[in-house]
N, C-alpha and C positions, 0 to 999 in steps of 0.2 A: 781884760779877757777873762774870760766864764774858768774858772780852776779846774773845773771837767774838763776842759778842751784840754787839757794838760796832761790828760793821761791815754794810757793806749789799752787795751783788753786783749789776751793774747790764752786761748785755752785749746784743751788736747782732750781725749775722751778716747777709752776704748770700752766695749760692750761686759767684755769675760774678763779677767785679769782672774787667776789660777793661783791658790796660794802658793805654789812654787814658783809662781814668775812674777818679774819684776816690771812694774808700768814706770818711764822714764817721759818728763816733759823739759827740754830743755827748751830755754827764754834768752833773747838779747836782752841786755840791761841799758845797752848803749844810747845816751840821752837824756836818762830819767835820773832821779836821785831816789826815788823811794818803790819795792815790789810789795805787793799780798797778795801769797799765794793761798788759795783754798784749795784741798784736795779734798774730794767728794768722795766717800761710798755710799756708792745704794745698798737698799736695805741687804740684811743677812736672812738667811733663808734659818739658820738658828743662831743659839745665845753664842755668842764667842767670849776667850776673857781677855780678847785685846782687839781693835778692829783693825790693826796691823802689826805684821812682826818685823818691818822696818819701815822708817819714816826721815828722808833725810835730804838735805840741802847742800849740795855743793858749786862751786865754783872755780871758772876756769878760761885762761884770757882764749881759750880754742874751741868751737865751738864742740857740743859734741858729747854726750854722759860717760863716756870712757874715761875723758882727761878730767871731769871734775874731781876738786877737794873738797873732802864732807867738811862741813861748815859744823864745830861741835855744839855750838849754840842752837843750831838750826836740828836737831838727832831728835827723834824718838824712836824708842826700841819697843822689845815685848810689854812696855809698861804703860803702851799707849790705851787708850779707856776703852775698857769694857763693854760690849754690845748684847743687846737682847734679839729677842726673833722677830723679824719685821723692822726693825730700826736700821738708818742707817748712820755713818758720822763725817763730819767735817773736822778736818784739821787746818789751824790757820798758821802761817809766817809770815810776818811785818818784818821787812828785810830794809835796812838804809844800806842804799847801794854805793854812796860815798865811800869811796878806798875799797871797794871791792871789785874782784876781777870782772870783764865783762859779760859772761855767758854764766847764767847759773842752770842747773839743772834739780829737779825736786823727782828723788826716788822713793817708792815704795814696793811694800811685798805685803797685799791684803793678810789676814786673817782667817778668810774666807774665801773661794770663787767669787767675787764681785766685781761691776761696772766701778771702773774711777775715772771720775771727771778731775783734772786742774784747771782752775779758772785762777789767772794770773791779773792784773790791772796795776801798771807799768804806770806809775804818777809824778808828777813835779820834773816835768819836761823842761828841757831847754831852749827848745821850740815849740809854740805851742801847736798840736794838728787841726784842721779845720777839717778835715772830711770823715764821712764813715771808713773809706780803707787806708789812711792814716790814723783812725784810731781805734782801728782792729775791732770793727763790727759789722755787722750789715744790714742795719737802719741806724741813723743819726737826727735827733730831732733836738733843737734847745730854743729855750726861750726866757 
């Protein structure tokens, strides 16, 4: 079987995120052994000297961003990279889900007022999925 068919795609998107507010995407794990999460900001409308002032990865066997545990490996703070005007950034986490709980959640608090995308892709499945909504997209083409 085709190793893409082995993973899932699972993403969250809001338009505004306010630098006082926090955009939260929680993800099942359950099935997969490996997550990477990319969290997207669109560009900054100026320079910032961090493109967020929290960046963080928890987990927790309920589903849910309240009962997650920050994952300390998974942390970035005000020391996250530095943004100019017009640019935006990606943050990535390569999570092995082996012995970890089943629900993670990925928090942030832009820098800025900015769109953030999570684009999640959930891999090395126990089952492998054969359709587009078993593997969280909406076209499926392989060959």
């Amino acid at each position: 079987m085709n190793q893409v068919s082995l993973s899932k795609s699972v993403t969250k998107s809001t338009a505004s995120v306010a630098s006082t507010a926090t955009f939260t995407h929680n993800v099942d794990g359950l099935g997969f052994e490996s997550a990477h999460f990319d969290v997207i900001y669109s560009p900054f409308t100026a320079a910032a000297a961090a493109y967020a002032t929290l960046l963080v990865l928890g987990e927790s066997d309920v589903a849910g961003a309240t009962n997650a545990t920050t994952i300390s490996a998974f942390t970035v703070t005000a020391n996250a990279g530095a943004t100019t005007g017009d640019n935006g950034a990606v943050a990535r986490f390569n999570v092995d889900l082996r012995g970890r709980k089943r629900y993670l959640t990925v928090s942030t608090t832009p820098a800025l007022t900015v769109a953030v995308t999570s684009s999640v892709r959930l891999s090395k499945a126990e089952d492998g999925a054969i359709t587009a909504t078993l593997t969280g997209v909406n076209s499926l083409k392989e060959g």
